[in-house]
N, C-alpha and C positions, 0 to 999 in steps of 0.2 A: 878713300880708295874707290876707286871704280874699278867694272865689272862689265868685260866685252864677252858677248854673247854670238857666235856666230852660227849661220843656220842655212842649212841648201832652201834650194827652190820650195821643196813640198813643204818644210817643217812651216816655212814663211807665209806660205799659202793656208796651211792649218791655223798659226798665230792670227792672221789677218781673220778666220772665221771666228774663230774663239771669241777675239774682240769685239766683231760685231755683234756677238752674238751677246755676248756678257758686258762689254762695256770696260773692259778691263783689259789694256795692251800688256801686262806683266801676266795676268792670268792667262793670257795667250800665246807667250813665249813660254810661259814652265808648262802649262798643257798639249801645248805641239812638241818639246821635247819629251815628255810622258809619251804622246803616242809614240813616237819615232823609237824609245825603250821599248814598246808593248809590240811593237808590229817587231822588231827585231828578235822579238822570245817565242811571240806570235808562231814565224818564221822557223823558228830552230827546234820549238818541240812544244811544248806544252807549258801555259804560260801562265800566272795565277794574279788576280786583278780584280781593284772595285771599280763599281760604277754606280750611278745612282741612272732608276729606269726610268724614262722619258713618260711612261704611260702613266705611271704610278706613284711617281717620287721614292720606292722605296732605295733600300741601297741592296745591291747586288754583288755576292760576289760567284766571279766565274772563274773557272778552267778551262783555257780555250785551245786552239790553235790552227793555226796558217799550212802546219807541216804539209806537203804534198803526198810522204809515204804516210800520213794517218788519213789522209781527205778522200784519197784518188779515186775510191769508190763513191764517193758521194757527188763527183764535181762533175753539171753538166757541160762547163765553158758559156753558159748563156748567162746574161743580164749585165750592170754594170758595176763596177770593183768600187768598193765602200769608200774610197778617196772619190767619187766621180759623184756623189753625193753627200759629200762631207761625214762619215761615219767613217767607223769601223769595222770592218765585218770578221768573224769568227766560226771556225767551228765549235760550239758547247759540246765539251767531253763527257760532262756529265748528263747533260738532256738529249746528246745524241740528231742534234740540229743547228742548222745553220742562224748565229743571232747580231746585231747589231747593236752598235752604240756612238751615241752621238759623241766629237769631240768632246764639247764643252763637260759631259757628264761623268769621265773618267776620273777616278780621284787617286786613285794609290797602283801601284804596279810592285805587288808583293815578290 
């Protein structure tokens, strides 16, 4: 049985980093579809998620979110949007600050 996978412009763009980055075209397709789930919960409220941290290796997990009515106080419109650097960017609910995470390091979207 085969198994077609179809994907927009960004998810493809994510896959393509994934791979370079890890060596692994399949781990790059289910990792850009993870994010594309995360930024969509991201998005709608409050989103609950592991990662493992780039500094550290440990594994993380977070509660984030994208919402604009939980941000609006915090967002100054400067810098550049975590796609334009290949991450992810969030607000931490729980630490009360703005954190990042590399595609490749995402592992579960609870």
């Amino acid at each position: 049985m085969e198994t077609m996978v179809v994907v927009n412009g960004m998810t493809a763009h994510r896959a393509n980093v994934i791979f370079a980055r890890t060596g692994s075209a399949v781990m790059g397709v289910v990792k850009a579809q993870m994010i594309d789930l995360l930024k969509e919960k991201l998005k709608s409220g409050v989103a609950h998620f592991l990662y493992k941290k780039q500094s550290t290796g440990e594994i993380r997990e977070a509660w984030g979110t994208c919402s604009h009515q939980l941000m609006k106080a915090t967002q100054n419109g400067r810098g550049l949007s975590g796609d334009q650097v290949n991450t992810v960017k969030y607000w931490d609910v729980e630490k009360g600050g703005y954190r990042s995470l590399r595609y490749e390091n995402l592992i579960q979207v609870l």
